[in-house]
C-alpha positions as CSV (number, residue, x, y, z in Angstrom):
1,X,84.8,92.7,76.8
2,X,84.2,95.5,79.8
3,X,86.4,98.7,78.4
4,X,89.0,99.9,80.3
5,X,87.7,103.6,82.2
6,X,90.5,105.8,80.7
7,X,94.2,105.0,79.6
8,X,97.1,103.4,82.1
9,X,100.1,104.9,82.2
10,X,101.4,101.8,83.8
11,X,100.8,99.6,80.6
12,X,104.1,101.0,79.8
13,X,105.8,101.4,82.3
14,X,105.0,97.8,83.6
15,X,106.2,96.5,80.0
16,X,109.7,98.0,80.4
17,X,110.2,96.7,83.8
18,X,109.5,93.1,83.1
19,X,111.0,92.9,79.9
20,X,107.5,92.7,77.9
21,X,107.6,94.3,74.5
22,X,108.0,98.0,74.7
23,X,104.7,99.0,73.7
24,X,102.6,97.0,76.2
25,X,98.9,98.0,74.3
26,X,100.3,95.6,71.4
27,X,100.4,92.7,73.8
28,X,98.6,89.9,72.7
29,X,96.0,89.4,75.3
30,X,95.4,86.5,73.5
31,X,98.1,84.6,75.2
32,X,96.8,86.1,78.5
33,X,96.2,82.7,80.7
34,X,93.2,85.0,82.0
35,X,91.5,85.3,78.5
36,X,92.3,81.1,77.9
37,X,89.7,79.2,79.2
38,X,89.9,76.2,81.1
39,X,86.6,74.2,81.8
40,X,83.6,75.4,80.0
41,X,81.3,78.5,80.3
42,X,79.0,78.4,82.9
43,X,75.1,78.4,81.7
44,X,73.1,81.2,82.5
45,X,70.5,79.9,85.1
46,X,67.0,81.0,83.8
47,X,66.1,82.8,86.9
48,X,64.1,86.5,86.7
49,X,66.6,88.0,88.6
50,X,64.5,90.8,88.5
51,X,61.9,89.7,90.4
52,X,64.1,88.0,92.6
53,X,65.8,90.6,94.1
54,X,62.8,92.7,93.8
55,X,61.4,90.7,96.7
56,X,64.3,90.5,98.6
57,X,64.6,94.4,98.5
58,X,61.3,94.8,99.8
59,X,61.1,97.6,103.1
60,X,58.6,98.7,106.0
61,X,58.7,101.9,107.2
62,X,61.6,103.3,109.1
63,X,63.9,100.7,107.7
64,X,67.8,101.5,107.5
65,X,69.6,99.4,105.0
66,X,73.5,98.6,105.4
67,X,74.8,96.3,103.3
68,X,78.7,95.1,103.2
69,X,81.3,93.5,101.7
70,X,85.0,92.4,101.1
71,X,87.9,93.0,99.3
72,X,87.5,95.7,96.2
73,X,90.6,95.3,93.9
74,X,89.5,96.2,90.6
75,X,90.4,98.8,87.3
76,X,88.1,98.4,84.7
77,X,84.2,99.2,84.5
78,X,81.5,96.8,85.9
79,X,78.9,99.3,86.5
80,X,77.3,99.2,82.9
81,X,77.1,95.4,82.4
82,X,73.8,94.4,81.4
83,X,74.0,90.5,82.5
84,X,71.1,90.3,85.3
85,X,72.8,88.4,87.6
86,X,75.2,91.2,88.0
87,X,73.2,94.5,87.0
88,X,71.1,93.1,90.1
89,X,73.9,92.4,92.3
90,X,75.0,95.8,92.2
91,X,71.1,96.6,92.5
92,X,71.5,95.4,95.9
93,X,74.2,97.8,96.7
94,X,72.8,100.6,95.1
95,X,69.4,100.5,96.7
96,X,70.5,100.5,100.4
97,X,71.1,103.2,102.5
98,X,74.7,102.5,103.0
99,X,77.4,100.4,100.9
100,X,80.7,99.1,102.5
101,X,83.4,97.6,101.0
102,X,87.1,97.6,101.8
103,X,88.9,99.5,99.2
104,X,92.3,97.6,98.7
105,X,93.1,99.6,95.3
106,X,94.5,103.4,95.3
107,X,92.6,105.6,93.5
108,X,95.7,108.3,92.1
109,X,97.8,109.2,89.0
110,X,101.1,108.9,90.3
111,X,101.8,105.4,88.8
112,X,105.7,106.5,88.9
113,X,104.9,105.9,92.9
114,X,104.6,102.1,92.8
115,X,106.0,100.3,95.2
116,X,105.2,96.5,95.4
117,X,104.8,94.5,92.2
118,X,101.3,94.2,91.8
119,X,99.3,97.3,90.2
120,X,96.4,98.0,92.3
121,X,95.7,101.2,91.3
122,X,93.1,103.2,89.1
123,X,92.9,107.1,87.8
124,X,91.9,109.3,90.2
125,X,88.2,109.7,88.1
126,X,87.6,105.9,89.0
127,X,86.2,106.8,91.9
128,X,83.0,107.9,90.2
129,X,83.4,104.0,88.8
130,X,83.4,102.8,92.1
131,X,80.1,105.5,93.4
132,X,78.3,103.9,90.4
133,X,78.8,100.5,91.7
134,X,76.7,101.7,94.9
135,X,79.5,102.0,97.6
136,X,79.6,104.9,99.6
137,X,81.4,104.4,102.5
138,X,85.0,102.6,102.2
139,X,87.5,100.8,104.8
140,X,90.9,101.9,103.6
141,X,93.1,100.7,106.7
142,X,95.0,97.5,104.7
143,X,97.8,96.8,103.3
144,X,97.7,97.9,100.2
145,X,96.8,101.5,100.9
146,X,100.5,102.9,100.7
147,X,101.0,100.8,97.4
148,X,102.0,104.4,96.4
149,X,103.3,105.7,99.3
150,X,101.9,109.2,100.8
151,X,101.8,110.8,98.2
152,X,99.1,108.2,96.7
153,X,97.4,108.1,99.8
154,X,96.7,111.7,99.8
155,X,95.2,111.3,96.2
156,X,93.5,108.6,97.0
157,X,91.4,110.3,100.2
158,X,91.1,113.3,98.1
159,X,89.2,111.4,94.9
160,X,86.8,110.0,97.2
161,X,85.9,113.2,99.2
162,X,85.1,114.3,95.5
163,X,83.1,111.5,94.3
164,X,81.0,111.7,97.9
165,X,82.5,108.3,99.4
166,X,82.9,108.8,102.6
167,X,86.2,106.8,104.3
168,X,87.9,105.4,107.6
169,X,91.2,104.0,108.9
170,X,93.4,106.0,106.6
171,X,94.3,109.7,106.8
172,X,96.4,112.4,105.8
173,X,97.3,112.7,109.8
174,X,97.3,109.4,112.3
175,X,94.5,111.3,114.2
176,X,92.4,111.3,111.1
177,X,93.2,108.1,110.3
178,X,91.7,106.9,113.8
179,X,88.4,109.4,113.0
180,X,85.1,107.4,111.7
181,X,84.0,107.4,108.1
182,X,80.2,109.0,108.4
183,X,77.1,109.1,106.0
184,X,74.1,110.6,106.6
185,X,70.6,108.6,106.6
186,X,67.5,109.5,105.0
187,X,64.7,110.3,107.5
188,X,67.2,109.7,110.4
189,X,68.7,112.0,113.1
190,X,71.5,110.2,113.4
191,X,75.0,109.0,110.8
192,X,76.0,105.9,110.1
193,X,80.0,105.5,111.1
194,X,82.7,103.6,110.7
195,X,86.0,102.8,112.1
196,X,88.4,101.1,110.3
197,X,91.9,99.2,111.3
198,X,94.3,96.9,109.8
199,X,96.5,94.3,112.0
200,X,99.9,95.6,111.0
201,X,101.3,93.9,108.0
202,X,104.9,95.0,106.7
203,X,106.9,98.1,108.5
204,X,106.1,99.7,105.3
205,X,102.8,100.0,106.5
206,X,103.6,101.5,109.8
207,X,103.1,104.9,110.8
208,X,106.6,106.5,110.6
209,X,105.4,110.2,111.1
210,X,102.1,110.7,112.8
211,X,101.5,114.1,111.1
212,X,102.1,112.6,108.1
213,X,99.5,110.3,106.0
214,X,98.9,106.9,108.1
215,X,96.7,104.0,108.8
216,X,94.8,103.1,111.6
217,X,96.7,99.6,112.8
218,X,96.7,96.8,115.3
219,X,100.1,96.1,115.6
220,X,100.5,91.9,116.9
221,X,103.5,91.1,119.3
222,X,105.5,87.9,119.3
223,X,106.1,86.6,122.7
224,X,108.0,83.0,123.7
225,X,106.0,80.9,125.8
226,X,107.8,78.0,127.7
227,X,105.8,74.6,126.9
228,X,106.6,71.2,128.5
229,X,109.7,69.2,127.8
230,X,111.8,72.9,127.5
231,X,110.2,73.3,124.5
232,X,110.3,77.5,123.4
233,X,106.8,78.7,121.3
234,X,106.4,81.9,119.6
235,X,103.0,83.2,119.6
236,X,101.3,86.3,118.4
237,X,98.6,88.4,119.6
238,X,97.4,92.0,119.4
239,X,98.9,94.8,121.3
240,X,96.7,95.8,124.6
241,X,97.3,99.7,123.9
242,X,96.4,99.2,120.3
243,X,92.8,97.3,120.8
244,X,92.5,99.7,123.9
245,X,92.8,103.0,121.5
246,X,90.2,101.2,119.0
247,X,87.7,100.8,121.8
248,X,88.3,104.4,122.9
249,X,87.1,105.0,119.2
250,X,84.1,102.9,119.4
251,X,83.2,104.9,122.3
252,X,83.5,108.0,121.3
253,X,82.3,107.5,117.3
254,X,78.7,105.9,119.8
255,X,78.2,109.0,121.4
256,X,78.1,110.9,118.4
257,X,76.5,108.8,115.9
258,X,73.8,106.2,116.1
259,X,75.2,102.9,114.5
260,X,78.4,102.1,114.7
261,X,80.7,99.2,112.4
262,X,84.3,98.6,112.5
263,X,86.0,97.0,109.7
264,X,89.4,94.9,110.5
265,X,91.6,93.9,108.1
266,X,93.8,90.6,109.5
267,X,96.3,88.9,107.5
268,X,97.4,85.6,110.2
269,X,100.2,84.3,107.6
270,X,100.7,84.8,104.5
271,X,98.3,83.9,101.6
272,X,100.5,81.0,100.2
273,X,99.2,77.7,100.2
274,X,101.5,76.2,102.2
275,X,99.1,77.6,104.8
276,X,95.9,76.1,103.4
277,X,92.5,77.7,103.1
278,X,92.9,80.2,105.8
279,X,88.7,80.1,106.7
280,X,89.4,80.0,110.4
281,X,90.3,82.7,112.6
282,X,93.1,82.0,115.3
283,X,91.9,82.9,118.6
284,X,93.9,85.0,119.3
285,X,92.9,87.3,116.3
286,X,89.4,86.8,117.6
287,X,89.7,89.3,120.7
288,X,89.8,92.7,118.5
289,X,86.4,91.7,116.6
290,X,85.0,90.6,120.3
291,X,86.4,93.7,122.1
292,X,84.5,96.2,119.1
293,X,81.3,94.8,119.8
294,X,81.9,95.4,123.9
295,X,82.8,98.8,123.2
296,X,79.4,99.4,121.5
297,X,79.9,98.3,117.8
298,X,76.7,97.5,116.0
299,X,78.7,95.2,113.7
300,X,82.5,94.1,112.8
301,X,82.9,93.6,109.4
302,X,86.1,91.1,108.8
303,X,88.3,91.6,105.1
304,X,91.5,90.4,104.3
305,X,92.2,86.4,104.2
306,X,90.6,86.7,100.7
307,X,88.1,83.7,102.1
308,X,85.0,83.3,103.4
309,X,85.3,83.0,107.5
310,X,82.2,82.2,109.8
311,X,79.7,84.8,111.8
312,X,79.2,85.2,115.5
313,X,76.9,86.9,116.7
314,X,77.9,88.4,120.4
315,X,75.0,90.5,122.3
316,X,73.1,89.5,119.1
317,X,75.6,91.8,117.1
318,X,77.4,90.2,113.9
319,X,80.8,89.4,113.7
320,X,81.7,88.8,110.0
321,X,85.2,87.6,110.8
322,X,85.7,87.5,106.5
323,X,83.4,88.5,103.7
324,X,86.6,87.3,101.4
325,X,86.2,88.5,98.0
326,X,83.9,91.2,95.9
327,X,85.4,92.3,93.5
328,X,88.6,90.3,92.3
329,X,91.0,91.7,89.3
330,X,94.3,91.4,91.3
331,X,96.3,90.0,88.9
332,X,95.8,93.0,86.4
333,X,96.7,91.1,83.5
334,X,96.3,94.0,80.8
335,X,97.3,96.4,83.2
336,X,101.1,94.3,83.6
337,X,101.0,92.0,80.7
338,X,103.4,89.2,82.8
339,X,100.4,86.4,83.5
340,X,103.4,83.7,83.5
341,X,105.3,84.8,86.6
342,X,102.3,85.5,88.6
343,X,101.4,81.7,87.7
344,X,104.1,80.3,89.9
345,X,103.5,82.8,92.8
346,X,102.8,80.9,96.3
347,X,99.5,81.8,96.4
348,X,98.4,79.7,93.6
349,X,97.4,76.3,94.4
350,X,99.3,73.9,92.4
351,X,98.0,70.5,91.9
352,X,100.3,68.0,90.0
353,X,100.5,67.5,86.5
354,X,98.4,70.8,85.6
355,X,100.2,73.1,83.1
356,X,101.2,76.7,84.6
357,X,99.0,77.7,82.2
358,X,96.0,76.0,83.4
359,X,96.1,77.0,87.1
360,X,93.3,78.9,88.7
361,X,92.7,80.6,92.0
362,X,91.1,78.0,94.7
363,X,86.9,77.9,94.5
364,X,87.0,79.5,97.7
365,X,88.7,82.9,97.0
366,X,86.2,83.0,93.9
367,X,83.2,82.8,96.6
368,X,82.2,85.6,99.1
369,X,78.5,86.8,100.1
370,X,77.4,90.3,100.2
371,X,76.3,91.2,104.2
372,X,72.5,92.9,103.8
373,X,71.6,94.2,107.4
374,X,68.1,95.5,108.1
375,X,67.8,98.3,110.9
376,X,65.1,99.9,112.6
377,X,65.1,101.8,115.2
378,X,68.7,101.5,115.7
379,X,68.3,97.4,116.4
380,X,69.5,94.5,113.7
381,X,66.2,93.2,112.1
382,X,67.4,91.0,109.7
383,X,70.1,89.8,108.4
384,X,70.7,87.9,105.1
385,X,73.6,86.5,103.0
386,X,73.5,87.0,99.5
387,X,75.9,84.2,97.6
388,X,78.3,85.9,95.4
389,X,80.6,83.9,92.8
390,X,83.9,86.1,90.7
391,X,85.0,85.1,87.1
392,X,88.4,83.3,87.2
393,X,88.8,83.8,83.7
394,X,87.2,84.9,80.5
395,X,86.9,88.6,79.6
396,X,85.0,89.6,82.8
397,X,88.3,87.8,85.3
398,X,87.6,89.2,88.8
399,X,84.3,90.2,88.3
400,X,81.2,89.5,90.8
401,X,77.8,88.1,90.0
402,X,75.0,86.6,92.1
403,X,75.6,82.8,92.3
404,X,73.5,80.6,90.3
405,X,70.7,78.9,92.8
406,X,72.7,75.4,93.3
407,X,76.1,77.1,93.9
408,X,74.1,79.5,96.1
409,X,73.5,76.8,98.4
410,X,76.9,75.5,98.2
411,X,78.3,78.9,99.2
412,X,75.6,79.3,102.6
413,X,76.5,75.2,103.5
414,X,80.0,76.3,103.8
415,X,79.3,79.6,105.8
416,X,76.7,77.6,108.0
417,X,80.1,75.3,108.5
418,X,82.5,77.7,109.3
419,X,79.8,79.8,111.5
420,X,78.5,76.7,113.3
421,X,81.1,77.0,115.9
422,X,80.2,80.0,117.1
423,X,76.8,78.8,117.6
424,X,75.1,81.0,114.8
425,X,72.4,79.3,112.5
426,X,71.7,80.5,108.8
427,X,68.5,79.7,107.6
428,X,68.0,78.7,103.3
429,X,66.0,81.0,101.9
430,X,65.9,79.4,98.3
431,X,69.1,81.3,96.7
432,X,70.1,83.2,99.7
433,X,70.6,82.9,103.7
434,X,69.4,84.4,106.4
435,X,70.8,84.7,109.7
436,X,68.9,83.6,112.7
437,X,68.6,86.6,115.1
438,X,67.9,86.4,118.5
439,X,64.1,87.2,119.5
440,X,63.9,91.0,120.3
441,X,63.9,91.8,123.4
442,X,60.9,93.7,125.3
C-alpha cells in the first residue's frame, strides 16, 4: 500500500459532508470498490525493464530531451515504488531535459476552499512529490485549477516556484497567466517554453478580474447556422480574438526562447458516456492546435478528454491532440470515503447486469503513452510513444506503469488508428512506437 505524503484535513471534512462516519480515518477501506478487485491481478511480464529502457534512453551529443504527458490527478506517493515497470517509467521522465505534464490537481492547504465535489488537491509540500516524479515544467490552464478558488490558485503557483517547477496558463494576474513557463537547458543558449490555455469550461473558470489570479482561456462561441429544410443548428467554435492573442504569444515566447510547446486543454462535451469514447477531435477544435504550430510552435501538446486522440504532424511539427491519462486517482477514495455515489456518476460506463460495485473506468481512460521528443539543434529528431497503462483498482488505483509488451502493442494499434487520418505513420519498435518523421531537410 503507497502511504499517504502527510495528513488530509479533508478526510474529515469530506466525512461530515456526505454523511460518512465522523471520523473518516476509521473508514473501512475495505469496502472501498477501489480496494475490491474485479478480474484477476495482472502477471508481471518478465521483461529487464532495466535494460529496456536503458536502450531507449540512449543520446548523441547535443541532444535535448522533452518528454510529455497528460492529465496529473493524484495525492499519494508514487515516487518510491520499487516495481520496475514503474521505477523505470518515471526513469524516463527523470532522465530528460524537460518533463511536462498538465497539473489538474491544486497543490494548497486551504481545503476549507473547495468548491466542486471532487478533491483534487494535495499539501502544499506535495510538490516536492510531484519534482521527484521528474516533472519540471507544468500546464495549469484547465478546469480544475480554481477547484479552490484564488486563494488556492495563489498557493498553488507559489509551491511550485518553491519546489523549482516551472508553470504556464495560470497566474496570479491574466498577463501572467498568458506569460510562458521557461526552463533552462544544459549546454544550451536558449529555454525551453511553454504556453498554456484551456477552451473555457464553466463561468467559474472565467477571468472575472484580470488583476486578479486567472487562466489563460479559449473561450468557444455558439452560433445558429440555417441548414436546408428551415432547419436551425447550433455550432461551436473558438473565438477569433482568443486564438489570435495565443498566436501573439507563440510569437513573442519564439523570439525569446528557442523551442516553443503549447499545451491546450479542450473539453468538446462532457465526459459522460452518453457521448461515447470521445478519441476524436471536432474540427472545429482542430484550428487552435493547427494555428500554434503556424505561429511557430515546436509542438502542441493536447490534455483533457481523459483519452488517447491521434497525432498530426503539420510542417513536420507534432500535434498530440490527447495524451489522455498519467497519472489517474480522481476518484480519491480515502481522501472522500463515498466510492458508492461516484459509482453511478455519468462518466462511468454501465453495462447491464454488472453490480454498482463492479463497475470500472473504460480500457481507454486507463491507457495513455508518454510523448519522448529528441531535439538537436533546435529540429525534432525523433519521436517515440512509450505505452502507458493506470491501475483501476487494487492498492496502487490511478497509478501508471509501462504497459506489458502485448498490451504495448494494443495501445500504439489504437494510436496508429486514431492518427492515421491525419496521415501520420507510427512505426513498432517491439514495446514502444515511434513516429515517422519527415526526412530532414538540407
Amino acid at each position: 500500500m503507497i502511504s499517504r505524503l502527510a495528513p488530509f484535513a479533508l478526510l474529515v471534512l469530506g466525512a461530515a459532508a456526505f454523511g460518512a462516519p465522523p471520523a473518516a480515518e476509521g473508514w473501512d477501506q475495505g469496502r472501498s470498490v477501489y480496494e475490491r478487485r474485479v478480474r484477476p491481478v495482472e502477471a508481471p511480464e518478465k521483461v529487464d525493464w532495466d535494460a529496456r529502457v536503458a536502450a531507449l534512453l540512449h543520446e548523441e551529443p547535443g541532444d535535448v530531451i522533452v518528454t510529455a504527458v497528460g492529465d496529473m490527478i493524484f495525492n499519494e506517493r508514487i515516487s518510491e515504488l520499487k516495481e520496475p515497470e514503474r521505477k523505470n517509467l518515471l526513469r524516463i521522465l527523470q532522465e530528460s531535459d524537460v518533463a511536462i505534464g498538465n497539473l489538474e490537481f491544486s497543490l494548497n492547504d486551504r481545503p476549507e476552499l473547495q468548491r466542486p465535489f471532487y478533491n483534487f488537491r494535495a499539501g502544499r509540500e506535495f510538490a516536492w512529490e510531484l519534482a521527484a516524479t521528474g516533472i519540471n515544467l507544468v500546464s495549469m490552464a484547465n478546469n480544475h485549477a480554481l477547484d479552490f478558488g484564488p486563494e488556492g490558485l495563489k498557493e498553488c503557483l507559489r509551491a511550485l516556484d518553491l519546489s523549482g517547477i516551472a508553470h504556464a496558463g495560470a497566474g496570479r494576474t491574466l498577463a501572467e497567466a498568458h506569460q510562458p513557463g521557461t526552463k533552462k537547458l544544459l549546454g544550451q543558449k536558449t529555454k525551453l517554453a511553454l504556453l498554456s490555455y484551456m477552451r473555457y469550461w464553466t463561468d467559474r473558470d472565467s477571468c472575472a478580474d484580470p488583476a486578479g489570479p486567472c487562466l489563460a482561456t479559449i473561450d468557444p462561441a455558439t452560433i445558429l447556422v440555417a441548414r436546408e429544410g428551415g432547419r436551425v443548428e447550433a455550432i461551436e467554435g473558438p473565438q477569433e480574438d482568443d486564438v489570435k492573442a495565443m498566436e501573439e504569444d507563440v510569437l513573442l515566447a519564439k523570439r525569446r526562447n528557442g523551442t516553443v510547446m503549447v499545451s491546450l486543454h479542450v473539453h468538446d462535451v462532457s465526459h459522460s458516456r452518453v457521448h461515447g469514447i470521445q478519441d476524436t477531435t471536432p474540427p472545429n477544435e482542430e484550428i487552435p492546435f493547427r494555428r500554434a504550430i503556424d505561429a511557430g510552435a515546436d509542438a502542441v501538446l493536447g490534455s483533457g478528454p481523459h483519452v488517447l486522440r491521434g497525432i498530426e504532424l503539420r510542417d513536420g511539427k507534432p500535434i498530440f491532440y490527447s495524451l489522455s491519462n498519467f497519472i489517474y486517482q480522481y476518484r480519491t477514495p480515502k481522501a472522500i470515503p463515498t466510492d458508492l455515489p461516484h459509482q453511478r456518476d455519468s462518466e462511468m460506463a454501465r453495462p447491464p447486469n454488472v453490480s454498482v460495485w463492479d463497475r470500472r473506468d473504460s480500457r481507454e481512460v486507463m491507457e495513455s503513452v508518454v510523448a519522448r521528443m529528441t531535439y538537436r539543434d533546435g529540429k525534432l529528431r525523433r519521436l517515440e510513444v512509450i505505452p502507458v497503462t493506470i491501475d483501476d483498482e487494487g492498492p496502487l488505483y490511478g497509478v501508471p506503469r509501462l504497459a506489458s509488451t502485448k498490451r504495448a502493442k494494443e495501445i500504439v494499434d489504437l494510436l496508429q488508428r486514431l492518427s492515421t487520418p491525419y496521415g501520420t505513420k507510427i512505426a513498432w519498435k517491439g514495446w514502444y512506437g515511434e513516429v515517422v518523421l519527415p526526412a530532414p531537410g538540407p
